[in-house]
mmCIF entry with sequence, helices, sheets and N, C-alpha, C, O atoms, coordinates in Angstrom:
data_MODEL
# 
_entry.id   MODEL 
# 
_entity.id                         1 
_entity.type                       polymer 
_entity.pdbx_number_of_molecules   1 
# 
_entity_poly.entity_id                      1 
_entity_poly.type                           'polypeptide(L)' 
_entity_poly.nstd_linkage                   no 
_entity_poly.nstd_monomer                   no 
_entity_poly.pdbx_seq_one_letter_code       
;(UNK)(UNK)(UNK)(UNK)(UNK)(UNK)(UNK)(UNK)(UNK)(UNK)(UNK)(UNK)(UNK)(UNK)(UNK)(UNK)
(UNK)(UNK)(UNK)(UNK)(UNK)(UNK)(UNK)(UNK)(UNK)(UNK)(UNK)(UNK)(UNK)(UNK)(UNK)(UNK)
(UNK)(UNK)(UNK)(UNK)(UNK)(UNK)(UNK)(UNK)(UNK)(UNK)(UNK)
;
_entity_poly.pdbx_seq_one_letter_code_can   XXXXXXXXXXXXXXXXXXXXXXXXXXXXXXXXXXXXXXXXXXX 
_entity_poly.pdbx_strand_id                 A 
# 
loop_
_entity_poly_seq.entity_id 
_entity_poly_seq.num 
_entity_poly_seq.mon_id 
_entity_poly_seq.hetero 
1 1  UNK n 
1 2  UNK n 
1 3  UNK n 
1 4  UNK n 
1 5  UNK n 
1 6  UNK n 
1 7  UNK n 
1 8  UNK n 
1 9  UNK n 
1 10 UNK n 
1 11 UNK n 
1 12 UNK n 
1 13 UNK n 
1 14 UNK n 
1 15 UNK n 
1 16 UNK n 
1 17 UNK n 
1 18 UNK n 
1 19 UNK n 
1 20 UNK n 
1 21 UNK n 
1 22 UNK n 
1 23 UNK n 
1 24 UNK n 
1 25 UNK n 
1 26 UNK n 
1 27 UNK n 
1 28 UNK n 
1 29 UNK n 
1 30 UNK n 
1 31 UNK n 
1 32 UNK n 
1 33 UNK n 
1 34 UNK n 
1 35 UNK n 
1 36 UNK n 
1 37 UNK n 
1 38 UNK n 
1 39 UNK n 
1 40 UNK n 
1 41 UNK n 
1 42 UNK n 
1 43 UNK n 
# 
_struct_asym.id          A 
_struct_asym.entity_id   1 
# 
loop_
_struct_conf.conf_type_id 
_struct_conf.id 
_struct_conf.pdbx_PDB_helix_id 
_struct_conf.beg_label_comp_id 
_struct_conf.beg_label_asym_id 
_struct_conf.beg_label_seq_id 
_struct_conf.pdbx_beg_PDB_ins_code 
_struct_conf.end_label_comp_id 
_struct_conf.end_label_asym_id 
_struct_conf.end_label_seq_id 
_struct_conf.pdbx_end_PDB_ins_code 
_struct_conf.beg_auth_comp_id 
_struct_conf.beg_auth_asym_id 
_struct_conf.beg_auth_seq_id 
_struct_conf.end_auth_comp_id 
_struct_conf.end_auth_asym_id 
_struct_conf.end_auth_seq_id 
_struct_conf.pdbx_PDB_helix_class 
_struct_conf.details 
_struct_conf.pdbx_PDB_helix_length 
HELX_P HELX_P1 AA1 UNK A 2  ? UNK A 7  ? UNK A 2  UNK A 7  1 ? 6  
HELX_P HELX_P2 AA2 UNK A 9  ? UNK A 21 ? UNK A 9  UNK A 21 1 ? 13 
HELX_P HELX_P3 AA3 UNK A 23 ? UNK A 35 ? UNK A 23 UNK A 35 1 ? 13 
# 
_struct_conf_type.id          HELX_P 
_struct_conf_type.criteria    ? 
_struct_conf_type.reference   ? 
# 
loop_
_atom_site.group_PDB 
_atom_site.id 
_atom_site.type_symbol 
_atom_site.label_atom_id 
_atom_site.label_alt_id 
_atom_site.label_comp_id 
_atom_site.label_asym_id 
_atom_site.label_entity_id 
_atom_site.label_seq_id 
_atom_site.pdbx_PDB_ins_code 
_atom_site.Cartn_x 
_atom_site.Cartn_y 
_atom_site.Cartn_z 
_atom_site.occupancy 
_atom_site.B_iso_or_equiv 
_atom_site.pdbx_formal_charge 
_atom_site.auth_seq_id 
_atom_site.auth_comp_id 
_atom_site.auth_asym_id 
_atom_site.auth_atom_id 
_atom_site.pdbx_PDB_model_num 
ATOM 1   N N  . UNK A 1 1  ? -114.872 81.965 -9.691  1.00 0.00 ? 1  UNK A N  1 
ATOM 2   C CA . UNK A 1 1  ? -115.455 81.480 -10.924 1.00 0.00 ? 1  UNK A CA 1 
ATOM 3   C C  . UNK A 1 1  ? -114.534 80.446 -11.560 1.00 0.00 ? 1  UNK A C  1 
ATOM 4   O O  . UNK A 1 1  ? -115.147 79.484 -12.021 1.00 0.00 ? 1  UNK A O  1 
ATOM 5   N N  . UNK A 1 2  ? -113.137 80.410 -11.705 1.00 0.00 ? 2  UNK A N  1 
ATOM 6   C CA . UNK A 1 2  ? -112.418 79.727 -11.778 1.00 0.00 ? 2  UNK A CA 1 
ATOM 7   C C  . UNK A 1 2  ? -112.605 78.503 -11.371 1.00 0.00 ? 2  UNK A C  1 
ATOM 8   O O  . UNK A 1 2  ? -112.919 77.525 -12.050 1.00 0.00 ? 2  UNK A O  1 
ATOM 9   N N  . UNK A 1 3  ? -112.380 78.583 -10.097 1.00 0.00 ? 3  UNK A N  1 
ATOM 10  C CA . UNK A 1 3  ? -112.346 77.199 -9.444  1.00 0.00 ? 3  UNK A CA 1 
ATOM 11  C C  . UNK A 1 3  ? -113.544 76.216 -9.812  1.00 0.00 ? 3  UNK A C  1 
ATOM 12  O O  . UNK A 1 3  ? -113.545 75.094 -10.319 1.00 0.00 ? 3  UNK A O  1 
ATOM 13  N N  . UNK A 1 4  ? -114.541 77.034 -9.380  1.00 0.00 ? 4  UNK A N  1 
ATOM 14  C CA . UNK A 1 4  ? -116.211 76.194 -10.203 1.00 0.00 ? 4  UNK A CA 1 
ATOM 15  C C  . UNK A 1 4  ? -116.302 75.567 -11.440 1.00 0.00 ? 4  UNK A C  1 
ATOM 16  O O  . UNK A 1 4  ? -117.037 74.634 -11.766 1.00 0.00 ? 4  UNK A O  1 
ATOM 17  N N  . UNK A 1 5  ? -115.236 76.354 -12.288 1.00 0.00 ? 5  UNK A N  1 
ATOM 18  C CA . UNK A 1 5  ? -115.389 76.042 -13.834 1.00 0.00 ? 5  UNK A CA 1 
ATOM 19  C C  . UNK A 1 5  ? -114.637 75.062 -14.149 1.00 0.00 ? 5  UNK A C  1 
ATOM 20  O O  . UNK A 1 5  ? -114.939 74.230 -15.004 1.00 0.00 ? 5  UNK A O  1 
ATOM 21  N N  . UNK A 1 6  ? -113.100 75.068 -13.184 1.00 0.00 ? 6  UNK A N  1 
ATOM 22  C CA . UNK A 1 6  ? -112.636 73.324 -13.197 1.00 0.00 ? 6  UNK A CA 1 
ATOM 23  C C  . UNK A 1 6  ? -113.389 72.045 -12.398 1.00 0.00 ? 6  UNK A C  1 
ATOM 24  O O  . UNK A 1 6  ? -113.125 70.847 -12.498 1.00 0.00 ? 6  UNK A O  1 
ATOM 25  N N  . UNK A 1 7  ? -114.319 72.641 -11.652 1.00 0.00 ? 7  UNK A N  1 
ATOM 26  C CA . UNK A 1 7  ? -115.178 71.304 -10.956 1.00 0.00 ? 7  UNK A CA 1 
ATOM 27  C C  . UNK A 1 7  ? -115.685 71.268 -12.219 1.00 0.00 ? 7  UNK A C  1 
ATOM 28  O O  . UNK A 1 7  ? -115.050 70.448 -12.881 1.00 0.00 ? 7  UNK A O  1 
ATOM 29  N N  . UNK A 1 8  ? -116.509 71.770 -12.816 1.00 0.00 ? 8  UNK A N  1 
ATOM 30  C CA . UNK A 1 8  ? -117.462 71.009 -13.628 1.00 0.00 ? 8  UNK A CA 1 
ATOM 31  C C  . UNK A 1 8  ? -117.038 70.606 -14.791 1.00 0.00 ? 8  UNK A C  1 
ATOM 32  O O  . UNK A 1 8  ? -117.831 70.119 -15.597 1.00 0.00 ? 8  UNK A O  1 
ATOM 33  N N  . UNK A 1 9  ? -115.584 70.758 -15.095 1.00 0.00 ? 9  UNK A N  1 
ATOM 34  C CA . UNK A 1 9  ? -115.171 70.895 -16.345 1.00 0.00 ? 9  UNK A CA 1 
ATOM 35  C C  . UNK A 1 9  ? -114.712 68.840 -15.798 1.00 0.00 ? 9  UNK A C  1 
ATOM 36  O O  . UNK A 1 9  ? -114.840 67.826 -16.484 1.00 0.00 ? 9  UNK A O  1 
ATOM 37  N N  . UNK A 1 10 ? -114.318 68.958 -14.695 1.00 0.00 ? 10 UNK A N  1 
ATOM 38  C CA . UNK A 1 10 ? -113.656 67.434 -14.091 1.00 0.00 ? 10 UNK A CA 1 
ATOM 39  C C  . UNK A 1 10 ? -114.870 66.630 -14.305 1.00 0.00 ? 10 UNK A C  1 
ATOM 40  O O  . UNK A 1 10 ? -114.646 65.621 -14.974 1.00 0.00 ? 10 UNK A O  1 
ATOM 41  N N  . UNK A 1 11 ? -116.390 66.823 -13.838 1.00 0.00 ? 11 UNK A N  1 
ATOM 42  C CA . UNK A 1 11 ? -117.169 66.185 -13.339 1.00 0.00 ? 11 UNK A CA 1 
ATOM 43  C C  . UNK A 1 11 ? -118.174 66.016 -15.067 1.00 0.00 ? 11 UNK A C  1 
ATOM 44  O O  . UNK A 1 11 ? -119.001 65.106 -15.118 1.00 0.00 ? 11 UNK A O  1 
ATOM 45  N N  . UNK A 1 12 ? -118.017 66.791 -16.131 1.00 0.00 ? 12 UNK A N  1 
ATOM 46  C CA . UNK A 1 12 ? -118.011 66.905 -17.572 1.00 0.00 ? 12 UNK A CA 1 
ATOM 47  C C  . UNK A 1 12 ? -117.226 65.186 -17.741 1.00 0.00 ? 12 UNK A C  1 
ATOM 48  O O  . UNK A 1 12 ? -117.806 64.101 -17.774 1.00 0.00 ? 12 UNK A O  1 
ATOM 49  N N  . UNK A 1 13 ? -115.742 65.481 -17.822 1.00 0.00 ? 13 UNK A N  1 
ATOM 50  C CA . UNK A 1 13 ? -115.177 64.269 -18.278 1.00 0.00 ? 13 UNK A CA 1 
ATOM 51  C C  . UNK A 1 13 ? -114.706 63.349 -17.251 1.00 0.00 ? 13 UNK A C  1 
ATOM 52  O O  . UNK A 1 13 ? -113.661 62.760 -17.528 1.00 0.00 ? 13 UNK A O  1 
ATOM 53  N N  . UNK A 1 14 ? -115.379 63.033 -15.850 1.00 0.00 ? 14 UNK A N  1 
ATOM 54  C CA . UNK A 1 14 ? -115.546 61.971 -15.235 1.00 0.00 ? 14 UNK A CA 1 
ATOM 55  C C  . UNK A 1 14 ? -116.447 61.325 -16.039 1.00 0.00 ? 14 UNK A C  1 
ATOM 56  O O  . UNK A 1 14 ? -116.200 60.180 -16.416 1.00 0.00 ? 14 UNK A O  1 
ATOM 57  N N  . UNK A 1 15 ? -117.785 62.072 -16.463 1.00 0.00 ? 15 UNK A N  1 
ATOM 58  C CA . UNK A 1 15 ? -119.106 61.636 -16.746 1.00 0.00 ? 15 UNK A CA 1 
ATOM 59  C C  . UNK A 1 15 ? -119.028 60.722 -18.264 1.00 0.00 ? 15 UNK A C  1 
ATOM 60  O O  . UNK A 1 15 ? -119.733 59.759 -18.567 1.00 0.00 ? 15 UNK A O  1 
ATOM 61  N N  . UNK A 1 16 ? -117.726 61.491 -19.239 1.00 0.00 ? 16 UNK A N  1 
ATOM 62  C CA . UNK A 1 16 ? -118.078 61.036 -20.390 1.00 0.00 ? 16 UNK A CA 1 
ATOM 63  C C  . UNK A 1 16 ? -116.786 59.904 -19.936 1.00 0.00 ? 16 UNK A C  1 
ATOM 64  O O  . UNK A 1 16 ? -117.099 58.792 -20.361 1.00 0.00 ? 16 UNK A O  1 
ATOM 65  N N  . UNK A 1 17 ? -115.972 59.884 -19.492 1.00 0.00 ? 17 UNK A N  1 
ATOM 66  C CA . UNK A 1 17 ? -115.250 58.615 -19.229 1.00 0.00 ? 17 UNK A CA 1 
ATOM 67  C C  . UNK A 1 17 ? -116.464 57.441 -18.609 1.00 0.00 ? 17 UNK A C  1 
ATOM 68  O O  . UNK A 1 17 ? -116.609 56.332 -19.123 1.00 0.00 ? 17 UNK A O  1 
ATOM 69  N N  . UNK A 1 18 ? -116.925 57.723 -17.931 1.00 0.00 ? 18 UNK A N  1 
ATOM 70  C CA . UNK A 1 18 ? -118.061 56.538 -17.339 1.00 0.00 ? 18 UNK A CA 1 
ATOM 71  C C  . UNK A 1 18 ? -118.893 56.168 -18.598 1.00 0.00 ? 18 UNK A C  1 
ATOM 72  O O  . UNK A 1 18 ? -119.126 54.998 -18.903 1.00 0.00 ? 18 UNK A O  1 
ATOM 73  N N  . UNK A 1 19 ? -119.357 57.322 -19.361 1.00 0.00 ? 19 UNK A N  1 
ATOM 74  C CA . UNK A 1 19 ? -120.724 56.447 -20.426 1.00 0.00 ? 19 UNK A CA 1 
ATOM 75  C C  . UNK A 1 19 ? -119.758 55.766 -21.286 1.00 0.00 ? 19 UNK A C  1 
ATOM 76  O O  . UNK A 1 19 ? -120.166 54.671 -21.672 1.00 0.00 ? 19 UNK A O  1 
ATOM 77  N N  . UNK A 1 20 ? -118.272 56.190 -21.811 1.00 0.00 ? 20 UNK A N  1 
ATOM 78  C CA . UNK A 1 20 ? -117.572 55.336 -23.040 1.00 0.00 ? 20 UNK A CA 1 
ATOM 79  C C  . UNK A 1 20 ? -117.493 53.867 -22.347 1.00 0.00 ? 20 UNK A C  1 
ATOM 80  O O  . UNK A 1 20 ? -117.873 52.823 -22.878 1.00 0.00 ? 20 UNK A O  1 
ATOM 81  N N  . UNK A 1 21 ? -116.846 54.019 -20.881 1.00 0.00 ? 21 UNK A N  1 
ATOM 82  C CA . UNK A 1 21 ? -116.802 52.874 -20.340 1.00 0.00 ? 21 UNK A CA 1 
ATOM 83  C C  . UNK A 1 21 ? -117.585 51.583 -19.876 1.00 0.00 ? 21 UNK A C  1 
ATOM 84  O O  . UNK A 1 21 ? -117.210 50.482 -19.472 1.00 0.00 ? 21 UNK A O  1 
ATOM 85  N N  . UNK A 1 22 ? -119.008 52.244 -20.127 1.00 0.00 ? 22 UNK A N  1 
ATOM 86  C CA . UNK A 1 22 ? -120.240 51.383 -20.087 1.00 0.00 ? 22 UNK A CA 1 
ATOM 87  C C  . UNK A 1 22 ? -120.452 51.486 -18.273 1.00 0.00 ? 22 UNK A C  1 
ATOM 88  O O  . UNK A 1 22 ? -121.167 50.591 -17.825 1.00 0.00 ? 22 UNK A O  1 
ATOM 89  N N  . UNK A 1 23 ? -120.084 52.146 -17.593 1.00 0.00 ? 23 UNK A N  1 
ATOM 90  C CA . UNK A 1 23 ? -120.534 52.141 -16.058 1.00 0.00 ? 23 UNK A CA 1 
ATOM 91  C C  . UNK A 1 23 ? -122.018 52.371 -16.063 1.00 0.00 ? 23 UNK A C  1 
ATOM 92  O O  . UNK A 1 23 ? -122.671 51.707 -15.258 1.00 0.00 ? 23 UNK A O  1 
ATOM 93  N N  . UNK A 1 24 ? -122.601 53.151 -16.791 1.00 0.00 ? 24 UNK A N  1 
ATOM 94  C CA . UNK A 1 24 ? -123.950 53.214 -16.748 1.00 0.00 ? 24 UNK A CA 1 
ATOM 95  C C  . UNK A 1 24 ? -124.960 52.160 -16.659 1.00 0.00 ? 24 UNK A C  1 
ATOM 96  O O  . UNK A 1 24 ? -125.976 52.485 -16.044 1.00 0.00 ? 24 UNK A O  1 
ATOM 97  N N  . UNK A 1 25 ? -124.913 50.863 -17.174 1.00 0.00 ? 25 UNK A N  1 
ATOM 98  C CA . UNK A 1 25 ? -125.204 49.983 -17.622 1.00 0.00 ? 25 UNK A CA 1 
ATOM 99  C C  . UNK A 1 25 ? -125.324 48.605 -16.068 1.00 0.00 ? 25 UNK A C  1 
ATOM 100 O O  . UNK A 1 25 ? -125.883 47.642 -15.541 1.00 0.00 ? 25 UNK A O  1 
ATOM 101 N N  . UNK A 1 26 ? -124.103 49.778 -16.074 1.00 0.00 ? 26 UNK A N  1 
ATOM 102 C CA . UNK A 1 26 ? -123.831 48.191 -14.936 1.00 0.00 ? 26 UNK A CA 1 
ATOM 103 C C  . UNK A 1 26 ? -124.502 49.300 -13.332 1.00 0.00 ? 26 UNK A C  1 
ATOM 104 O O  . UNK A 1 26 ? -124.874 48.779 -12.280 1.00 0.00 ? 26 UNK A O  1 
ATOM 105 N N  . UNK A 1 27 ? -124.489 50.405 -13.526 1.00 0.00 ? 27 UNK A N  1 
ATOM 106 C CA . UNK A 1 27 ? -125.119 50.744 -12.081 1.00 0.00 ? 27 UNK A CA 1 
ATOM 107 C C  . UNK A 1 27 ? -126.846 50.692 -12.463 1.00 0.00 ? 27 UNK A C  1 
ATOM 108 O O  . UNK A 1 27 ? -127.693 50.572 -11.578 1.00 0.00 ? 27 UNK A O  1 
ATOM 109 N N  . UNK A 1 28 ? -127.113 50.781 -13.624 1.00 0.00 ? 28 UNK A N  1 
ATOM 110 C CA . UNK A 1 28 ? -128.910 50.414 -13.503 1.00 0.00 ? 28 UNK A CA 1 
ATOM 111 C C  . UNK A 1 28 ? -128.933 48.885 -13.706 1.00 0.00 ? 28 UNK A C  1 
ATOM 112 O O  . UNK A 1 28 ? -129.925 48.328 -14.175 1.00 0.00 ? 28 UNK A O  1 
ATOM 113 N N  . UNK A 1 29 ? -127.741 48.170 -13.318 1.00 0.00 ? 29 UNK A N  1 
ATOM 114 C CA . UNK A 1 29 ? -128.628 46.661 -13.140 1.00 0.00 ? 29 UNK A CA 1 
ATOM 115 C C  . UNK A 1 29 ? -127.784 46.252 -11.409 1.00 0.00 ? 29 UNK A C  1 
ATOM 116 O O  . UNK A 1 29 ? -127.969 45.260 -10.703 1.00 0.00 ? 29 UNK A O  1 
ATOM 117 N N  . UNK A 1 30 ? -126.956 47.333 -11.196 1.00 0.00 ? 30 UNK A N  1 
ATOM 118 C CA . UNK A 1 30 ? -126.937 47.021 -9.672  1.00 0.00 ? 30 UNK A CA 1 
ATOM 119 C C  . UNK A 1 30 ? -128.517 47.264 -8.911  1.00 0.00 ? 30 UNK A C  1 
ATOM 120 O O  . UNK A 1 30 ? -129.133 46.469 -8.201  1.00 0.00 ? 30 UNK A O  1 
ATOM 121 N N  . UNK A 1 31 ? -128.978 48.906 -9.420  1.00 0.00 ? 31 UNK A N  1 
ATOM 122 C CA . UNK A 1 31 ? -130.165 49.131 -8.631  1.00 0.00 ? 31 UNK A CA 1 
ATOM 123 C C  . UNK A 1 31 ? -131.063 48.644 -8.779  1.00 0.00 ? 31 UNK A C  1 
ATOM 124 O O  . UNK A 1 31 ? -131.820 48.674 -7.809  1.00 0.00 ? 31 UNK A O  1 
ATOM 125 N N  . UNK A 1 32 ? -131.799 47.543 -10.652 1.00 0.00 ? 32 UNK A N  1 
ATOM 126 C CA . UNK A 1 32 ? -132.156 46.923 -9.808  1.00 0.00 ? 32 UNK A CA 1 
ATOM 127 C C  . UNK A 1 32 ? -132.185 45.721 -9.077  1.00 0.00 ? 32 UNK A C  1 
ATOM 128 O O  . UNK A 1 32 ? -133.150 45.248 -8.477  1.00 0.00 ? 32 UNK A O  1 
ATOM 129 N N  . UNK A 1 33 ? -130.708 45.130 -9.205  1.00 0.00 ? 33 UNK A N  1 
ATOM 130 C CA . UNK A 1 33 ? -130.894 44.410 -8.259  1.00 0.00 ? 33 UNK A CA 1 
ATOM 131 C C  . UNK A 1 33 ? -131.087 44.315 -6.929  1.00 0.00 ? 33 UNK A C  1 
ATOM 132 O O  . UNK A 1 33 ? -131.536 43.416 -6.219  1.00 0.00 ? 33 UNK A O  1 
ATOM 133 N N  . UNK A 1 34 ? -130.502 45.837 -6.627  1.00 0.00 ? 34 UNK A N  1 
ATOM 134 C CA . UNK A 1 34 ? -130.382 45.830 -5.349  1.00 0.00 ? 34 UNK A CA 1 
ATOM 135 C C  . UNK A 1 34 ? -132.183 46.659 -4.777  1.00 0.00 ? 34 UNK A C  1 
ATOM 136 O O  . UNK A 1 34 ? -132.302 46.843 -3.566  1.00 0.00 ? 34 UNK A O  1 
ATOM 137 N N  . UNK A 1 35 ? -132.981 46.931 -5.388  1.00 0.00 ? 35 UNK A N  1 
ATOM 138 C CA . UNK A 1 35 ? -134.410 47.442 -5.204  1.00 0.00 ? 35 UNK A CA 1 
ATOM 139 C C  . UNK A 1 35 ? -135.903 47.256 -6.108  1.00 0.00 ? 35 UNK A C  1 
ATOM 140 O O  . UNK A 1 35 ? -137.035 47.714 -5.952  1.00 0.00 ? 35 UNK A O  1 
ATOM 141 N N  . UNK A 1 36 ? -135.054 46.023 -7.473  1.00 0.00 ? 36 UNK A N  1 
ATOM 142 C CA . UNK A 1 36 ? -136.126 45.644 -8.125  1.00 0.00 ? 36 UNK A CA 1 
ATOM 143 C C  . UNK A 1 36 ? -137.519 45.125 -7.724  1.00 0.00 ? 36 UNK A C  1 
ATOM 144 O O  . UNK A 1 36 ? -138.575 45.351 -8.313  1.00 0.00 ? 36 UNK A O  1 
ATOM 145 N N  . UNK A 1 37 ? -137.372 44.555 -6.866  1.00 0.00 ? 37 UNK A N  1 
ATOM 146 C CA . UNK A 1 37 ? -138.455 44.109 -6.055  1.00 0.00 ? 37 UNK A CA 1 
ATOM 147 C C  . UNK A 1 37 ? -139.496 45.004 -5.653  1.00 0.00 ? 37 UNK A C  1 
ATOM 148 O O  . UNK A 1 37 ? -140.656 44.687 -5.391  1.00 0.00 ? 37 UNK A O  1 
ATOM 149 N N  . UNK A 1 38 ? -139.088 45.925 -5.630  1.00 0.00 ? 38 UNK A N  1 
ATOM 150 C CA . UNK A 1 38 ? -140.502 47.037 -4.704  1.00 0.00 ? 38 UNK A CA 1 
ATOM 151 C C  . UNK A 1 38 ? -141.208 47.279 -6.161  1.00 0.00 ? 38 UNK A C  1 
ATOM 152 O O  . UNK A 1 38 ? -140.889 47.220 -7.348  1.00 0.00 ? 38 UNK A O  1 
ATOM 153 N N  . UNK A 1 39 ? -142.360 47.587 -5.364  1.00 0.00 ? 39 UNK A N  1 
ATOM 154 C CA . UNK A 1 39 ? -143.202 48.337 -6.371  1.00 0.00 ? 39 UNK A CA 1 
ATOM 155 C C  . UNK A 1 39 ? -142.914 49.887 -5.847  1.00 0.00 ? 39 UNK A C  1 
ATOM 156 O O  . UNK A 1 39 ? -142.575 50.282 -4.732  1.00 0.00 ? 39 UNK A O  1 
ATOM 157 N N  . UNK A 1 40 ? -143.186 50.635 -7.113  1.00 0.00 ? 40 UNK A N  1 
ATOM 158 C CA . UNK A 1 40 ? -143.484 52.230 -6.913  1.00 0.00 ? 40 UNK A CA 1 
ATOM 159 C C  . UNK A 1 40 ? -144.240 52.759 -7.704  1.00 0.00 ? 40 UNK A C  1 
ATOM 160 O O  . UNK A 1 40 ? -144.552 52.147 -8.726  1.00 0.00 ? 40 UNK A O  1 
ATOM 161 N N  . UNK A 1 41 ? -144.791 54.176 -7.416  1.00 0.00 ? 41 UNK A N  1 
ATOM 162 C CA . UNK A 1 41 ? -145.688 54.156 -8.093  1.00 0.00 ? 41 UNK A CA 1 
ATOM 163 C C  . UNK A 1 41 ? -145.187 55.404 -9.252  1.00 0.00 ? 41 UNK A C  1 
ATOM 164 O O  . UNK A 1 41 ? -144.035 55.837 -9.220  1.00 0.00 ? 41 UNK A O  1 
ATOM 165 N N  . UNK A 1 42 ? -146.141 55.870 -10.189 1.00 0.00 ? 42 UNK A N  1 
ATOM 166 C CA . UNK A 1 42 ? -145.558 57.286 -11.242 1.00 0.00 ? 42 UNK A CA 1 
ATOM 167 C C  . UNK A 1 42 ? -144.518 58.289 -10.727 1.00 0.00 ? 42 UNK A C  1 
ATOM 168 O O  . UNK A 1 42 ? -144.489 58.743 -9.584  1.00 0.00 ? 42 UNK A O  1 
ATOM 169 N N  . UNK A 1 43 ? -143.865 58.507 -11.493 1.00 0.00 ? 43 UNK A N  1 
ATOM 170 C CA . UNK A 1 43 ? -142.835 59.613 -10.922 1.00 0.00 ? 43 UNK A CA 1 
ATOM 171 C C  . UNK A 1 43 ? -143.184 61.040 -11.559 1.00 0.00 ? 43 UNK A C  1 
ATOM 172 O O  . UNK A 1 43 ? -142.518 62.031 -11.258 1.00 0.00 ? 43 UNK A O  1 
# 
């Protein structure tokens, strides 16, 4: 239980280091650049 509780406790403040840092931003305009083109349909 330990061990689990430091993964998620790491993968907690990987996550909030990425949104302060604005990474979010920049991986939804990698995808779509890198797949804007298709169509899809409702999710």
């Amino acid at each position: 239980m330990g061990g689990s509780t430091k993964f998620v406790f790491l993968f907690v403040l990987f996550g909030a280091l990425l949104d302060k840092a604005g990474a979010g931003n920049h991986f939804i305009k990698m995808a779509f650049g890198a797949l804007g083109h298709l169509k899809s349909g409702p999710a």
